[in-house]
N, C-alpha and C positions, 0 to 999 in steps of 0.2 A: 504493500500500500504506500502510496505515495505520503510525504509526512506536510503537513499545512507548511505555509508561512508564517514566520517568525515562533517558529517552536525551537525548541532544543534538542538536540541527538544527545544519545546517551540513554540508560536506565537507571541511573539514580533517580533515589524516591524524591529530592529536589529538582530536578532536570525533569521528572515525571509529573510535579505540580507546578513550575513554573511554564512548562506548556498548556497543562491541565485548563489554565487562567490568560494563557498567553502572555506574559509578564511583561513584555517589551512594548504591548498594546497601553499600560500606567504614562508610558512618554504623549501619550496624546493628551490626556487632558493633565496631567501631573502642572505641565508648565501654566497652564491656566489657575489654578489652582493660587500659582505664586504672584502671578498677574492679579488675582484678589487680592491675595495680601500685601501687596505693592500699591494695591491704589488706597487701601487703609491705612497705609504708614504715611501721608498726605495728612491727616488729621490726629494718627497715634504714634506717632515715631515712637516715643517710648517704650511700647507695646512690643515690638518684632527684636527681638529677641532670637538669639542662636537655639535654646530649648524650643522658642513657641516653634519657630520653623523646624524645626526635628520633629515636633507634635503633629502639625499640619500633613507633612510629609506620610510617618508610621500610619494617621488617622486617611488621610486618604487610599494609601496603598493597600489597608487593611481591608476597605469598603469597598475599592474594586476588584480585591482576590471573595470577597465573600459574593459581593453581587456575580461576576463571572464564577463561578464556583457554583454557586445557584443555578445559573441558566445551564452551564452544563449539565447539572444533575435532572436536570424539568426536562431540557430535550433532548436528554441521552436517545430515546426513541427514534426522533426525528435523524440525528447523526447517525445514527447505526444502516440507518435506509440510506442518507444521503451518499454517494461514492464520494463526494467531495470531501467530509467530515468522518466516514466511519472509520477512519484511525486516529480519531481523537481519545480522548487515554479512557473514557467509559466504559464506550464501543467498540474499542480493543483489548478492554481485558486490562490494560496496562495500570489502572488504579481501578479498586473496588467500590462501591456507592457508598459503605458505609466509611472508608479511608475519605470519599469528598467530601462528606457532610460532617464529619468530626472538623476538617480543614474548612469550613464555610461556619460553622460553628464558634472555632475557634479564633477567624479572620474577623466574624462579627464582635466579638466580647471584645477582641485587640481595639478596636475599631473607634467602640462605644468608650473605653476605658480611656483612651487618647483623646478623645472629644472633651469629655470632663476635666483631664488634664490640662487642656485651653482655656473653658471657662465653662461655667454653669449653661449660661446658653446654649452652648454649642453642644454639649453634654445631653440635655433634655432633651434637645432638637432630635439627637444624632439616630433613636430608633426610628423614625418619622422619615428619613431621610433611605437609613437602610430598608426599611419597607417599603419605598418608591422603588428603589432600586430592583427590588424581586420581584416586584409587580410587574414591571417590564417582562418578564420572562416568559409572561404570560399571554400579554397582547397582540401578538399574530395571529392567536388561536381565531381571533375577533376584530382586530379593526387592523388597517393599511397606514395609520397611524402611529406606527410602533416603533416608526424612525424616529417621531419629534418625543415619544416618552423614553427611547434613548436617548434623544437630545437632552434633555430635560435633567435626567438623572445625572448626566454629566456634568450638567450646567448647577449641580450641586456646588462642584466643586471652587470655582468662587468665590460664590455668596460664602459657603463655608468658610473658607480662607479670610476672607473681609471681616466675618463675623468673632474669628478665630484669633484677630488683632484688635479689632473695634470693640468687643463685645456689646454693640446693639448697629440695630439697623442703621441702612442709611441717610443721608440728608443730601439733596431732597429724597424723598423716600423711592422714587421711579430709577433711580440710577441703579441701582443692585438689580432691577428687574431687567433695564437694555444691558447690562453685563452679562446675563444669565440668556437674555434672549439670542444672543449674539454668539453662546455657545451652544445653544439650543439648535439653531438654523445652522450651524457649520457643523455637528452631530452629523443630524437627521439627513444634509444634503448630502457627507459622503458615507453615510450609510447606506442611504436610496442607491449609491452608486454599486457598493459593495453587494448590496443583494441581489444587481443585474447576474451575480455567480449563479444564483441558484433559480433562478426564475422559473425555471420547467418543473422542478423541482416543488417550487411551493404549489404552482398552480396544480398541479397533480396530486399533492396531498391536503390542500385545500387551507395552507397557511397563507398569510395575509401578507401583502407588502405595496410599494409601491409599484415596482414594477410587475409584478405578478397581476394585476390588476389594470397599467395602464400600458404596458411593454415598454420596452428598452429606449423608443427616442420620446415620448413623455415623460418616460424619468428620469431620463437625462434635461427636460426641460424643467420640470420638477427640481433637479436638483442644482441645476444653475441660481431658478429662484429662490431655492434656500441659503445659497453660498450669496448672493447678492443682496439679501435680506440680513445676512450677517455680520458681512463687510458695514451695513449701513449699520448697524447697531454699535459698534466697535469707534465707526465715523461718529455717528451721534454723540460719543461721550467725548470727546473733544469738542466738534461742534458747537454743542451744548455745554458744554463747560461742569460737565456732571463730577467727573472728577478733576484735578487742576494739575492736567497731564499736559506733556510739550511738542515740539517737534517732532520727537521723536518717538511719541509713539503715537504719531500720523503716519512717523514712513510705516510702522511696522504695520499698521492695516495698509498701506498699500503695497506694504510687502507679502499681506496678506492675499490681497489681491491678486496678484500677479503672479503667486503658487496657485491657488485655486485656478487659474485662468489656464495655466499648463496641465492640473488635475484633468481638468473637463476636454483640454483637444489633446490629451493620451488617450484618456478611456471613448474618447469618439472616434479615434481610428482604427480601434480594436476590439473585439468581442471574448479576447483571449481571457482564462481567468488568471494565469498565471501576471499575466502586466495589469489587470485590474486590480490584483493582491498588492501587486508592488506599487502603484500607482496610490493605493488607498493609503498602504503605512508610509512609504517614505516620504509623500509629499506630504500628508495631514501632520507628521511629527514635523518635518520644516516648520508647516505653518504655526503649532503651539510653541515651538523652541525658539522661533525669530522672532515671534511677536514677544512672547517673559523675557528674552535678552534685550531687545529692543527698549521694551516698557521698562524693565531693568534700570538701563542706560537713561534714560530719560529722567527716571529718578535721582540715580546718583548724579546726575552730571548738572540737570539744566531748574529742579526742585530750589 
């Protein structure tokens, strides 16, 4: 069986969960993450701190091994059918269900305990937050919306971060919502991309998506609008003056820009799934890692 992208060779029982979760799939929204808490040190320098960011960090990492950990375990089924997916480590035998769910189990308690070690808020929020996150797992069964509640859960990431520095919301109170929306529409647009792999697939077993539903050059139309929906969101908080960010992290949404702009005329002149795979991770990590350096920079240089 052929082995996915961005898993790991080897049979170590680490090498067998860091696939398991896809581990290398954390660099997409991880930098986002820090990009929250960059735009909260704006109002709390005090706050960011070398532990809170170790916390941010564990607490994030922990929530995305437990929510992918989840979804593996829900559509073990579905992969074992898929040729694309059935040498994923459920489906293969290669970890047992009860070995995932001790490790989803144990990613969640990591997770929650790190939230509280930030602050109160973020602590009480944090089961509310992990149960979006499974919820997702669910949603193809039933709606073709299942890309923006991946987006969505992503766009946890943050608000969490902001809230993780700040310890309350924002001012004006809509800015934390276009930061979230912004990761929400760049989710969901290359996700619609990534599900062009399975299309035949869902429509045949009657899971939900966008392109299952509207075919390959609608959801590639589809997912321009959501990549352009996102860009403007990103635009907006400069713009708007929602957070008191600089130059510099204007170029990075138009550096955001102009990745996505190369994502979309890759995957349009090819149907292959191997260059949709690579298309998806390496330009979407660009796009999260340029824009936290970027915003980064902006911080430290022009703040």
């Amino acid at each position: 069986m052929t082995r996915e992208g961005q898993t790991f060779a080897g049979e170590s029982l680490a090498a067998r969960y860091a696939s398991f979760v896809k581990l290398p799939h954390t660099l997409f929204a991880l930098p986002f993450a820090g990009t929250g808490a960059i735009v909260a040190s704006y109002l709390y320098p005090g706050e960011v701190t070398v532990m809170a960011a170790v916390w941010i960090v564990l607490a994030f990492t922990a929530a995305r091994f437990a929510a992918m950990g989840f979804n593996r375990i829900v559509d073990r089924e579905f992969d074992a059918a898929n040729p694309r997916t059935r040498a994923r480590e459920l489906p293969a035998g290669k970890l047992s269900v009860p070995q995932a769910t001790a490790a989803v189990l144990v990613a969640g308690v990591v997770f929650i305990a790190a939230a509280f070690q930030l602050n109160p808020l973020c602590g009480w929020l944090s089961p509310l937050a992990l149960g979006w996150t499974f919820f997702y797992s669910y949603t193809k069964r039933f709606t073709a919306a299942a890309h923006l509640v991946l987006g969505f859960s992503l766009s946890i990431a943050p608000v969490g971060a902001y809230l993780a520095i700040a310890g309350e919301w924002s001012e004006p109170w809509w800015a934390l919502l276009v930061l979230s929306a912004g990761v929400t529409f760049w989710t969901a647009g290359f996700d619609t991309i990534y599900a062009l792999q399975d299309i035949d697939f869902d429509r045949d077993t009657g899971l939900r998506s966008i392109p299952a539903r509207l075919g390959v050059q609608k959801s590639l139309t589809v997912a321009r609008l959501l990549h352009l929906g996102s860009v403007s969101c990103f635009l907006a908080i400069a713009a708007f003056r929602l957070f008191p960010v600089g130059w510099l992290y204007a170029a990075a949404v138009g550096v955001m820009g102009g990745l996505l702009l190369i994502e979309h005329r890759v995957v349009a002149k090819t149907q292959d799934v191997l260059t949709i795979d690579r298309a998806f991770f390496r330009l979407n990590v660009l796009v999260s890692t340029s824009f936290f350096a970027l915003t980064l920079l902006d911080r430290l240089l022009l703040a």
